[in-house]
C-alpha positions in Angstrom: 74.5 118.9 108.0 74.0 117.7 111.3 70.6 115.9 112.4 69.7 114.3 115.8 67.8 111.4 115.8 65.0 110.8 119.3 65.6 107.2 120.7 62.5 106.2 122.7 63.5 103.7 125.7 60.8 100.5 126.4 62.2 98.6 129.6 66.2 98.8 129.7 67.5 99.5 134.1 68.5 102.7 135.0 72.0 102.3 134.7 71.4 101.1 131.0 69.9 104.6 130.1 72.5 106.7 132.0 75.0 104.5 129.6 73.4 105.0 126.6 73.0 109.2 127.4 76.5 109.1 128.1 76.9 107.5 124.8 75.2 110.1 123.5 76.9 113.0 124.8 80.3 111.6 123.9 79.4 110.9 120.1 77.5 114.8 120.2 80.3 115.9 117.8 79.1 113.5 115.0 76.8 114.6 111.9 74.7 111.8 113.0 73.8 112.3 116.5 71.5 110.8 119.1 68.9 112.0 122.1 67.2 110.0 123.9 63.4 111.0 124.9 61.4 110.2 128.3 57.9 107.8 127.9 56.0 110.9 127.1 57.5 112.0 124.3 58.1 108.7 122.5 55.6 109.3 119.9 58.4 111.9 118.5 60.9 108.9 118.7 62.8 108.2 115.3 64.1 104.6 116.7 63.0 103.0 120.0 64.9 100.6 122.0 63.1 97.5 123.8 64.1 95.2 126.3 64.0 92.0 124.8 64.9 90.5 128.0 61.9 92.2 129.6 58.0 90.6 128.9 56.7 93.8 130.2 58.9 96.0 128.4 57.9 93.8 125.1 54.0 94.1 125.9 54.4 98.1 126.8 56.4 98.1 123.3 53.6 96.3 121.3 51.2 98.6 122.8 52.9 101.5 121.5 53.5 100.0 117.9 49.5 99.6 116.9 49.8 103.3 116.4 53.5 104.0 115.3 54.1 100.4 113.6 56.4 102.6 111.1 58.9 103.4 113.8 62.2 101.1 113.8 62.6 99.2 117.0 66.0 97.7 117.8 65.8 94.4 120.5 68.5 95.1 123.6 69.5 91.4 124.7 72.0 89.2 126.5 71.6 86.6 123.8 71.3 87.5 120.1 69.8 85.0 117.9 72.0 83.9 115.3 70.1 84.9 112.5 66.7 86.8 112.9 65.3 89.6 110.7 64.8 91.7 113.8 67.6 93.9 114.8 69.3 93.5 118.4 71.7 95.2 120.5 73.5 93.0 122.3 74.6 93.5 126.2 76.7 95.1 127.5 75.9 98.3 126.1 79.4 99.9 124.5 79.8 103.0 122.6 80.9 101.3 119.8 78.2 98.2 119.6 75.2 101.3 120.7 76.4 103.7 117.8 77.1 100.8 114.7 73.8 99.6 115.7 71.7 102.7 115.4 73.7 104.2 112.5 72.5 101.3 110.6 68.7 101.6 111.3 69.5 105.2 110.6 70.4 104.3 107.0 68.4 101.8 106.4 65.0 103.2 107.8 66.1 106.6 107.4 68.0 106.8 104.2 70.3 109.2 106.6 74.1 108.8 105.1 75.6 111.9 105.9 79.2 110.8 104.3 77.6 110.2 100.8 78.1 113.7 99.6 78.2 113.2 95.7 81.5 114.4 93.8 83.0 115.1 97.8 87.1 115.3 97.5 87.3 114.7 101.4 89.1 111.9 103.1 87.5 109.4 105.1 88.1 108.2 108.3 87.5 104.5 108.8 84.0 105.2 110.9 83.1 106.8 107.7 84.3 103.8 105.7 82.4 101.7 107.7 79.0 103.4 107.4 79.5 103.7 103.6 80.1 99.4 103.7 77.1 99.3 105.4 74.9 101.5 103.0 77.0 100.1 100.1 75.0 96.7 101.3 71.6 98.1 102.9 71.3 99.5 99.1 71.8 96.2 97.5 69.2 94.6 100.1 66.7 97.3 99.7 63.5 96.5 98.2 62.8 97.7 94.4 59.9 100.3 94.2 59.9 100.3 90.4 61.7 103.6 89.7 64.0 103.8 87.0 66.9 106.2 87.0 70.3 106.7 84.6 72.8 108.0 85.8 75.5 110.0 83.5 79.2 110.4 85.0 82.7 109.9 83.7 83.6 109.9 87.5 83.7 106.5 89.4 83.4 108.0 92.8 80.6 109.7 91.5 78.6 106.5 89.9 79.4 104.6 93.1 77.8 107.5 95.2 74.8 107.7 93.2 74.5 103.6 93.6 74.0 103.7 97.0 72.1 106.9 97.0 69.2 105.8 94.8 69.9 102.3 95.7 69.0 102.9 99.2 65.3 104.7 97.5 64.7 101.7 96.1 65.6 102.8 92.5 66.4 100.3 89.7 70.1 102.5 87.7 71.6 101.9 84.5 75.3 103.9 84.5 76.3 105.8 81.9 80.4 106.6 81.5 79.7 109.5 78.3 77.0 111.3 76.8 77.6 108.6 73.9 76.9 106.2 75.9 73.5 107.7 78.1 72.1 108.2 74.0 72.7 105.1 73.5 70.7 103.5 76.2 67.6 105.8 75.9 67.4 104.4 72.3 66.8 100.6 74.2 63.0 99.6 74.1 63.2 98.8 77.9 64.7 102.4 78.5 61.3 103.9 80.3 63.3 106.3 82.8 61.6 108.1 85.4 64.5 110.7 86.3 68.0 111.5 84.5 71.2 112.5 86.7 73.4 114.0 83.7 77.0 115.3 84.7 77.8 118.3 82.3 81.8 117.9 81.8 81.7 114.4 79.7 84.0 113.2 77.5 83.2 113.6 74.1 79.8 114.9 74.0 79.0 117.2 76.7 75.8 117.4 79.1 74.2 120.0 77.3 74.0 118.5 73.9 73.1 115.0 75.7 70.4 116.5 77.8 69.1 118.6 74.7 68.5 115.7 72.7 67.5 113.3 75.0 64.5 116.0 75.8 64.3 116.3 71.8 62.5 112.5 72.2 59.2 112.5 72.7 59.3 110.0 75.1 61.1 111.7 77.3 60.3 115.2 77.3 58.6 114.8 80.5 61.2 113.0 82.3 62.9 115.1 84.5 67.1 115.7 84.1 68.6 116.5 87.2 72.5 118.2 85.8 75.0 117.5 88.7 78.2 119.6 87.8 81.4 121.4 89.5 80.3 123.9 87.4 77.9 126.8 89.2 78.0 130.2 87.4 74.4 131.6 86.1 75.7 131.0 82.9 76.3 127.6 83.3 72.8 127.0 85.2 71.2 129.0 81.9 72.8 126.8 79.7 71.6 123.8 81.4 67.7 125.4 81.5 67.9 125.6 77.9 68.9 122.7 77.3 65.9 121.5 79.0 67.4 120.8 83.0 64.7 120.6 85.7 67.1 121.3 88.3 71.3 122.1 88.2 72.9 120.9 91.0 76.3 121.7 92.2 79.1 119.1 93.3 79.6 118.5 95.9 76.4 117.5 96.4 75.1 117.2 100.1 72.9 113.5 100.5 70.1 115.7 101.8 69.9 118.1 98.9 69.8 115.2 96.2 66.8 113.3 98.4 64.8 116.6 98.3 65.2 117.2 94.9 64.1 113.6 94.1 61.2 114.1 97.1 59.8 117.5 94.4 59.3 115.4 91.6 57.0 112.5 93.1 58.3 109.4 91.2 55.6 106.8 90.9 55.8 104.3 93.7 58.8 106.1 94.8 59.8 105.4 98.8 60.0 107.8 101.1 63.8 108.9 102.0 
């Protein structure tokens, strides 16, 4: 699913902003695309760039962030400072410096990783590659919001997916290989799950048996199980209802879909995707 991200512009010469919209235009095939917005419209900006080289253009932008402080701002500069929490952009501006720049606030701030599509067969391309490094990471830097989750595949693929997915919400995971395995843990003290992903097709035990007696404890009747299966007749879905399934999702499963799913429950402290 494609999404366009508004880039509001503080500072940065004229020929800086006909770059970066030329930028813009050549990456328009992307999933993750870009617009930039004029000074009136930068309340509706996802990211704003600033001119760090600029004192007005850093006054103008602190203005601005009293009322939109939540809004990521990435620092265009000659000279980047060696380390620095902020984020900068260094000069000149290139396509590929502009676009591995804002791809990262877009995962990081965002939680946008179109390429993470859960139980996906596709090949990736290196830019794809890339991004998925660079969630891989912004998930393990991401700060914890107290939010349990376990996380039931036989599929590697799939667990490493799910790691970056709910890593990147904040979300603490315990992996599961078989159904064996996920009973096991929910018999630990410590378990205290907030949310279940179960795959149906385990080895062994299968999902429905796991999920049915995992819902059969009465510590975790309440705790929502979210089946994610390449299975996706009405049978199948009934059979996962019945077993006590909040919601049965089909592989592949789109990034999007998974965060709105996890949105509909509203996990305790959980962060905003």
């Amino acid at each position: 699913m494609d999404k366009v991200f508004n880039v509001g512009v503080f500072g940065l010469a004229p020929n800086e902003q006909n770059t970066l919209g030329s930028i813009f235009k050549l990456a328009a095939a992307r999933s993750r695309q870009y617009r930039l917005v004029g000074s009136t419209e930068r309340e509706k900006a996802d990211i704003v760039l600033v001119d760090a080289d600029d004192a007005n253009a850093m006054s103008e932008w602190r203005s601005f962030s009293v009322h939109n402080s939540a809004v990521p701002v990435v620092r265009v500069a000659k000279n980047v400072p060696a380390e620095s929490a902020d984020v900068f952009l260094r000069r000149p501006l290139t396509l590929k410096r502009v676009l591995e720049i804002l791809d990262k606030v877009t995962i990081e701030a965002h939680k946008y990783v179109p390429e993470l599509v859960v139980g996906g067969e596709g090949v990736m391309n290196e830019e794809a590659n890339t991004v998925l490094r660079d969630a891989a990471h912004s998930a393990q830097q991401a700060s914890r919001t107290g939010v349990k989750a376990l996380v039931v595949d036989d599929s590697l693929p799939v667990r490493k997916s799910m790691e970056i997915h709910l890593g990147l919400l904040g979300m603490n995971i315990d992996f599961a290989e078989t159904g064996e395995e996920a009973l096991e843990l929910v018999k630990k003290p410590d378990a205290n799950y907030d949310i279940i992903f179960l795959d149906v097709m385990l080895p062994g035990v299968d999902g429905y048996k796991v999920c049915k007696t995992i819902k059969a404890d009465k510590l975790f009747k309440n705790t929502p199980v979210v089946m994610l299966t390449g299975k996706g007749s009405k049978i199948d879905k009934l059979r996962g209802t019945m077993a006590g399934a909040s919601v049965y999702l089909t592989k592949p499963v789109e990034p999007e879909k998974l965060t709105e799913v996890i949105k509909q429950f509203k996990l305790p402290d959980a962060k905003s995707a």
